[in-house]
N, CA, C and O of each residue as an XYZ file, in Angstrom:
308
protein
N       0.837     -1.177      0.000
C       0.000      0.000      0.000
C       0.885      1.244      0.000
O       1.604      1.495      0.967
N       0.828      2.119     -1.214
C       1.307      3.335     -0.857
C       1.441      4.359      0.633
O       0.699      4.093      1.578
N       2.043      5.061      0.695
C       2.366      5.910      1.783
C       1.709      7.066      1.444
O       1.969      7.600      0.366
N       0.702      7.652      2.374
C      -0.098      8.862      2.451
C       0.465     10.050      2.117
O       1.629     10.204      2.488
N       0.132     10.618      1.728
C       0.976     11.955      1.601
C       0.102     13.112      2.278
O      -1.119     13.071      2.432
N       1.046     14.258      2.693
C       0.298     15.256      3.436
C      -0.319     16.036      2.293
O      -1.489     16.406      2.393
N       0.357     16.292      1.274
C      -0.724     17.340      0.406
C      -2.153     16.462     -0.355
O      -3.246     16.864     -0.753
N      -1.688     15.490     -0.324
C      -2.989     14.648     -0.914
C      -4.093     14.803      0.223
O      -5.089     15.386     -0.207
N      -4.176     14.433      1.558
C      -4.746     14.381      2.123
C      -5.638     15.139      2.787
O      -6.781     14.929      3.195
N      -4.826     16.158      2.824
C      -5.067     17.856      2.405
C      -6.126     18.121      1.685
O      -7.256     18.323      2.130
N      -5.759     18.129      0.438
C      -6.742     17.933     -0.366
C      -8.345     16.995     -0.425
O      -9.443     17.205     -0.940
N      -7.817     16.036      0.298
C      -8.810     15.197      0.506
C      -9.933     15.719      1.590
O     -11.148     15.541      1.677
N      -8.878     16.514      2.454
C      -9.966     16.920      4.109
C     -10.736     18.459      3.313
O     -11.792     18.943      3.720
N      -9.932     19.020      2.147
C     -11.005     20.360      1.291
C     -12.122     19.656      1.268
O     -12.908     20.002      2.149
N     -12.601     18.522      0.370
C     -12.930     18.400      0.023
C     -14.517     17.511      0.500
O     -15.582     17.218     -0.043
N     -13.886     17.346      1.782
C     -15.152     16.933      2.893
C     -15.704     17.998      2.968
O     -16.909     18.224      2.852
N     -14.530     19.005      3.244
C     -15.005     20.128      3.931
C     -16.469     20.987      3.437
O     -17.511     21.426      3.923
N     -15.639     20.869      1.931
C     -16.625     21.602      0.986
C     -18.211     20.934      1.103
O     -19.268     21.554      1.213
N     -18.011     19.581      1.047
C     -19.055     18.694      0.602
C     -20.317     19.045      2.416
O     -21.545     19.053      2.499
N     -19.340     19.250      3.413
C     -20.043     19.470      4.535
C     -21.188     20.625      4.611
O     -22.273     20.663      5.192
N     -20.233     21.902      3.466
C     -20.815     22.972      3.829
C     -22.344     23.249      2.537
O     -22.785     24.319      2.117
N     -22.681     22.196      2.305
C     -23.339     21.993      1.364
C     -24.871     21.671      2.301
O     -24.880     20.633      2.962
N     -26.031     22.503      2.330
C     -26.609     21.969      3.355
C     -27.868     20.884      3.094
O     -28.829     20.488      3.754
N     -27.337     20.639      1.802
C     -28.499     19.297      1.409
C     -28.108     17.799      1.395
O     -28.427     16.796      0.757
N     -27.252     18.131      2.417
C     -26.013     16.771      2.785
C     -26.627     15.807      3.805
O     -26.354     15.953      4.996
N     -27.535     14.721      3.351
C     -27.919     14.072      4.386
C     -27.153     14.127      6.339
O     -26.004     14.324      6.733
N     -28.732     13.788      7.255
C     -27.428     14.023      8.196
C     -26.257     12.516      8.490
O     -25.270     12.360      9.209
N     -26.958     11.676      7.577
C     -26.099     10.008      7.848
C     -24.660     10.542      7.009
O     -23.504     10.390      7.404
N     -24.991     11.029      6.082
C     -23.567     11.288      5.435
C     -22.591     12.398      5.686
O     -21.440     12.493      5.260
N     -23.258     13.215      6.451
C     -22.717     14.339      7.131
C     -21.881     13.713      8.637
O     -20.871     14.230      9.115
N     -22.514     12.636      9.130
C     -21.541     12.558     10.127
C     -20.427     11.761      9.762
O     -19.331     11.763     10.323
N     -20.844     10.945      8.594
C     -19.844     10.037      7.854
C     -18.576     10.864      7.645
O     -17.469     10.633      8.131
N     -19.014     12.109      6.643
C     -17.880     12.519      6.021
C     -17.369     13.333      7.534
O     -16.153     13.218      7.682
N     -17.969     14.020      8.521
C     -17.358     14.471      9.711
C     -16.231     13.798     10.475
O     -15.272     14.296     11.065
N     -16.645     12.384     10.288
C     -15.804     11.195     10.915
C     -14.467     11.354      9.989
O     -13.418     11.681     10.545
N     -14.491     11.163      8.817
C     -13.554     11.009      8.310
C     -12.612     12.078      7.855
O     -11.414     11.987      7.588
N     -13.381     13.070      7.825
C     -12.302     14.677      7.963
C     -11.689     14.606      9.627
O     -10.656     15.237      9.854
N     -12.215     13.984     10.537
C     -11.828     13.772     11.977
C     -10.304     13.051     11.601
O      -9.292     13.710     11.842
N     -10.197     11.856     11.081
C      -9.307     11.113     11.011
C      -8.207     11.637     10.004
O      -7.014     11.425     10.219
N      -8.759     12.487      8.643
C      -7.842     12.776      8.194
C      -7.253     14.538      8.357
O      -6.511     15.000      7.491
N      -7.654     15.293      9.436
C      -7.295     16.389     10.428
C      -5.726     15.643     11.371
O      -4.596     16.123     11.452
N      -6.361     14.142     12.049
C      -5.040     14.152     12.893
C      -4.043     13.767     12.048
O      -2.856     13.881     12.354
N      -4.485     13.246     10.834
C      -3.241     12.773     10.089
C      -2.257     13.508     10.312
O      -1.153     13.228     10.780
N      -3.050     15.288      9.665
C      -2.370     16.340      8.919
C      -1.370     17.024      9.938
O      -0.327     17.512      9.503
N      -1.651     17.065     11.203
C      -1.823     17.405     12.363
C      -0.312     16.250     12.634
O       0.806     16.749     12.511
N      -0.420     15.089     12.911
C       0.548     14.006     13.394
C       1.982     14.579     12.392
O       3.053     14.852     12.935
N       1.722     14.715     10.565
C       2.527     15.190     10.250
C       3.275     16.553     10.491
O       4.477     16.751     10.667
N       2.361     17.318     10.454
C       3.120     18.760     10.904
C       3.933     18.835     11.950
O       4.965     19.505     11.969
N       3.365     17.924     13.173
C       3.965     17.323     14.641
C       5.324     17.166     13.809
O       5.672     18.268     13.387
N       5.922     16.463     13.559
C       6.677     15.339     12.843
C       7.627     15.878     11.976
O       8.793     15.491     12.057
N       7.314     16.661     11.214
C       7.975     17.917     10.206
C       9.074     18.936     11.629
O      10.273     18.909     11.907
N       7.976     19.657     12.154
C       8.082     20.583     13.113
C       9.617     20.389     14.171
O      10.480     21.220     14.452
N       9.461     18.798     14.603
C      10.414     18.062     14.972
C      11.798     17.881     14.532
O      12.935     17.787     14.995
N      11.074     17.877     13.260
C      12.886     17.558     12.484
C      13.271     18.820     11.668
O      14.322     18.738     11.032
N      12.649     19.837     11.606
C      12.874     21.016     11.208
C      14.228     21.766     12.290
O      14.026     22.212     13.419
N      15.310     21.743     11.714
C      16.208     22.106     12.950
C      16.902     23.350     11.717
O      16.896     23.044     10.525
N      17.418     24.603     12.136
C      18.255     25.632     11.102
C      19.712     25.641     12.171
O      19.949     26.057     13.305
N      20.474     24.948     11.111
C      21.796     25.014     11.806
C      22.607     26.668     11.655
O      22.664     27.298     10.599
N      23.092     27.058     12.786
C      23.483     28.568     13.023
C      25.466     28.703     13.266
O      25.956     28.142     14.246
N      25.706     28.906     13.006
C      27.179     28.995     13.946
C      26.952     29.503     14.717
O      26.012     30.294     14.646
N      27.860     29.309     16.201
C      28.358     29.823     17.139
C      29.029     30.748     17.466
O      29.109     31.490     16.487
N      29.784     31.305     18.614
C      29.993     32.219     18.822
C      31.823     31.830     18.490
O      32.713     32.616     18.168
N      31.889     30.439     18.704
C      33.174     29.889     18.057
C      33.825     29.434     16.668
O      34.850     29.048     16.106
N      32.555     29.743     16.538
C      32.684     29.417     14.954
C      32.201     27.882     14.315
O      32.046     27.546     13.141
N      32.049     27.175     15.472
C      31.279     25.555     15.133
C      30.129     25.908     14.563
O      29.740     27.039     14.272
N      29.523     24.711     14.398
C      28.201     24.699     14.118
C      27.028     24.007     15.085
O      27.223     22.879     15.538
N      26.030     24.602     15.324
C      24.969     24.484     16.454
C      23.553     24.213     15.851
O      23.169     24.933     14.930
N      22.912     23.402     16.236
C      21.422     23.331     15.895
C      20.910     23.941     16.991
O      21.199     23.836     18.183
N      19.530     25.064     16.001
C      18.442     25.507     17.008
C      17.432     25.616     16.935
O      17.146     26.439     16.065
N      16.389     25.090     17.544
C      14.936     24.849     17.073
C      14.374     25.783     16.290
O      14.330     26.974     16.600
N      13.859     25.246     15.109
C      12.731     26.316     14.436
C      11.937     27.552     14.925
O      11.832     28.719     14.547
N      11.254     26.559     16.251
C      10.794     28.231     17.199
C      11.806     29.187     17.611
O      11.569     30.394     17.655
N      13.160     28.574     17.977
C      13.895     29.646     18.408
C      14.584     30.374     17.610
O      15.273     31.247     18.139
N      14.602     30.280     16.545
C      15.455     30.576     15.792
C      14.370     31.510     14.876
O      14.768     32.045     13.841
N      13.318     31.624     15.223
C      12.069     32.042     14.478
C      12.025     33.303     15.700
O      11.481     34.358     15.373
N      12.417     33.215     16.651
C      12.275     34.627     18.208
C      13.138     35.205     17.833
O      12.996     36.408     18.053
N      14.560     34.805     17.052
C      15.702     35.890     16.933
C      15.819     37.276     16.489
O      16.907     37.849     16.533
């Protein structure tokens, strides 16, 4: 089985979305597709987690090495 991808899925949770805001959307299929924009939200969510993590911007030091520093911090500078 292929491996999910975040922009596909993405795409996939528009597209509940859209279909939600449609208000002649049964309510059986409205909680259907709710459920499943549920599941594919934490996907998107688990990835960004995950990205966010390994997102590191290496900086030099004050010695001249090289230092990793978190995305957020390096985003306060």
């Amino acid at each position: 089985m292929a491996k999910k991808k975040f922009e596909d899925t993405l795409l996939e949770l528009e597209k509940i979305v859209q279909r939600l805001e449609d208000p002649d959307v049964p309510l059986d299929e409205a909680v259907a597709l709710f459920e499943d924009g549920i599941k594919l939200s934490r996907f998107c969510s688990q990835k960004l987690d995950e990205v966010e993590k390994r997102v590191d911007l290496l900086v030099k030091d004050e010695s001249g090495g090289i230092a990793t520093r978190c995305f957020d911090e390096a985003d306060q500078l």
